[in-house]
N, C-alpha and C positions, 0 to 999 in steps of 0.2 A: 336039557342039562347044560348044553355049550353055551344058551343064551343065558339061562343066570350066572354063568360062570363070568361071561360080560360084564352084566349087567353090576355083577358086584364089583369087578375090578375098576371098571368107570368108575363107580362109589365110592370107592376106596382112594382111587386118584384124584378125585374132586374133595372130598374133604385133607385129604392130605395140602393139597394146592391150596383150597382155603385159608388152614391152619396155616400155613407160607405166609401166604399173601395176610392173614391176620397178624404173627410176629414182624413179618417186616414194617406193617404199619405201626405198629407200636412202640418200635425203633426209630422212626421219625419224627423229627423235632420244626417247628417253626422257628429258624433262629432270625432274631432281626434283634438292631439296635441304634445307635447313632456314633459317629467316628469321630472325635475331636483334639484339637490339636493340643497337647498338654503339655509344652515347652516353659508355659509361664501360665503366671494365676489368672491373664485372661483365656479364656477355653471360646475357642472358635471354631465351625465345623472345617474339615478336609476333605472337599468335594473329591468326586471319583477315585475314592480308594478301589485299589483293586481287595476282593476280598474272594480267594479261592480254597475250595474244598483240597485238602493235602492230599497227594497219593489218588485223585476219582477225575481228575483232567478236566472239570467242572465250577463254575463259581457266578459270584456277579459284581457289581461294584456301587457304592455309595451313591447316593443325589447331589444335587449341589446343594443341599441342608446339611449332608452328612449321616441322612436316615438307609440302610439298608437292611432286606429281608431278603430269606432263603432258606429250602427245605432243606437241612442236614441228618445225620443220624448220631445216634449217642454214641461216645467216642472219637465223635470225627474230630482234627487236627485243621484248625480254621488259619489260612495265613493271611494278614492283612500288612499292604505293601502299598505304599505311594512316592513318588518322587519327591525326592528332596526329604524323607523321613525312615527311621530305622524300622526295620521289617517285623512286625510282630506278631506270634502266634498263640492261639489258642484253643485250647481242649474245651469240646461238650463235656460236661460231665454224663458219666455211664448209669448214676443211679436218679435222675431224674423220674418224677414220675407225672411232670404235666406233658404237653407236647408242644408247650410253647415256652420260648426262654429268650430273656433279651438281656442285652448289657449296653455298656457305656465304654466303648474301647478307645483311648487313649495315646494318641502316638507323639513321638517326640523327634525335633527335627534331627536330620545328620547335621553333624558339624562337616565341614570341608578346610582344611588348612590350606589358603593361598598364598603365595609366595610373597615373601620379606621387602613391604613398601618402607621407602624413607622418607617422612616427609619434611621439608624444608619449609618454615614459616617467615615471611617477607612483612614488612609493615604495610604494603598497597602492591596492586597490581602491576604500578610502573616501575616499580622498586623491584620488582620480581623481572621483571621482563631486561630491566636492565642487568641485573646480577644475574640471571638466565644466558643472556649474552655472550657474556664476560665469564663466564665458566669455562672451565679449563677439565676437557672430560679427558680421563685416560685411555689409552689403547684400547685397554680391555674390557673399560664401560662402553668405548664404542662399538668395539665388536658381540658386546651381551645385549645392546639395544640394537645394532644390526638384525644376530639372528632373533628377538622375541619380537623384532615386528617385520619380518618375514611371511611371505604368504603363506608359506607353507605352515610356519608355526599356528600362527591366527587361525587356518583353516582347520588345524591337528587342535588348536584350543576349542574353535567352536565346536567341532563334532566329541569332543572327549567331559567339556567341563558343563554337565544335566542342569538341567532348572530346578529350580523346587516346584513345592505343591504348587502355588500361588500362580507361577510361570504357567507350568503343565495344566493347570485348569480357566488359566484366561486362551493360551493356545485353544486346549478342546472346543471351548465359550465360539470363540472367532470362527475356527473351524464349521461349527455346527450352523452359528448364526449366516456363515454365507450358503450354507447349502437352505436354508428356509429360506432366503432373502429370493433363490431362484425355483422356489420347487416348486415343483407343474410344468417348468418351462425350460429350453436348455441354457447353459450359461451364457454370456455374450460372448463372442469369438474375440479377439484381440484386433482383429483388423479392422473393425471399427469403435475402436478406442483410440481416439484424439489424445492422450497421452500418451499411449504406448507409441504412436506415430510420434511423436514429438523427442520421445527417449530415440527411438532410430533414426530422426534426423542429426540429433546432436552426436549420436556414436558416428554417425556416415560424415560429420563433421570433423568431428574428431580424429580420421583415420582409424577406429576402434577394429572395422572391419581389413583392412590393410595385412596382406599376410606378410608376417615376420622371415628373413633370411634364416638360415640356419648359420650360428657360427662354422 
């Protein structure tokens, strides 16, 4: 008696687990499609979008076509995010009933507002360089062109002001391309790099290495 009493509840819990495991499968979707840039009427892909599932700490990201796929579920909240372009998100539909679904997703650049140029227009470059000369800066342009080329400002520019797409996916490009250029093998060391030697003669010339007093 004890053993069919088993035997049914195993039964019972294997078709139950089944029936699970068949509704979840039926909730999942093949989502794939292509990412392009739709700022203007020409349409170009936007390699490595990040493209992550919302709320499931999961995702994958674009090709350098702009083709990507990935198994989602109905309802899911898809965010697709690239540098240099505004964040955009999107819902699977819930009443789907194939399990494959693709689109044409669409992104459009940030704008970024950079600070107020003035430009001054010269007939030739020696005409510029003399009336360049001859300018008469006030106090206060020289103290605003002091601190914006300041190290520290420049370095507070460089880390604060992102690249766009374009940037961030020749970075990746470069990145990638020197690790195939060395792989199988390890990278060359510096110390036998005939330029890098030549950068440290000209610093050891320079005084570069010279420790500073303290005022």
């Amino acid at each position: 008696m004890k053993f069919r009493l088993i035997i049914f509840f195993l039964a019972l819990f294997s078709s139950t687990a089944l029936l699970a495991q068949n509704n979840e499968n039926e909730n999942l979707v093949q989502f794939s499609g292509m990412v392009l840039d739709g700022s203007d009427q020409q349409l170009y892909p936007v390699p490595y979008t990040n493209i992550l599932v919302k709320s499931k700490g999961r995702g994958t990201y674009s090709d350098l076509k702009g083709f990507f796929s990935i198994v989602v579920e109905k309802g899911d909240t898809i965010v697709f995010s690239a540098i240099g372009y505004k964040t955009v998100e999107y819902v699977i539909p819930e009443d789907l009933e194939d399990d494959r679904y693709s689109i044409v997703q669409l992104m459009t650049q940030d704008t970024i507002n950079l600070p107020e140029t003035v430009v001054f227009p010269w007939p030739s470059r020696e005409h510029f360089k003399l009336e360049f000369l001859a300018m008469d800066v006030t106090p206060e342009l020289q103290q605003r062109a002091t601190e914006n080329l300041a190290n520290e400002t420049l370095r507070r520019m460089r880390n604060e002001v992102v690249t766009d797409g374009r940037e961030n996916a020749n970075f990746y490009l470069r990145q990638q391309s020197r690790e195939f250029y060395h792989i199988g093998q390890q990278p060359p060391m510096n110390i036998f790099n005939p330029v890098a030697w030549k950068q440290f003669f000209d610093s050891w010339k320079n005084g570069d290495f010279k420790r500073k007093n303290d005022d």
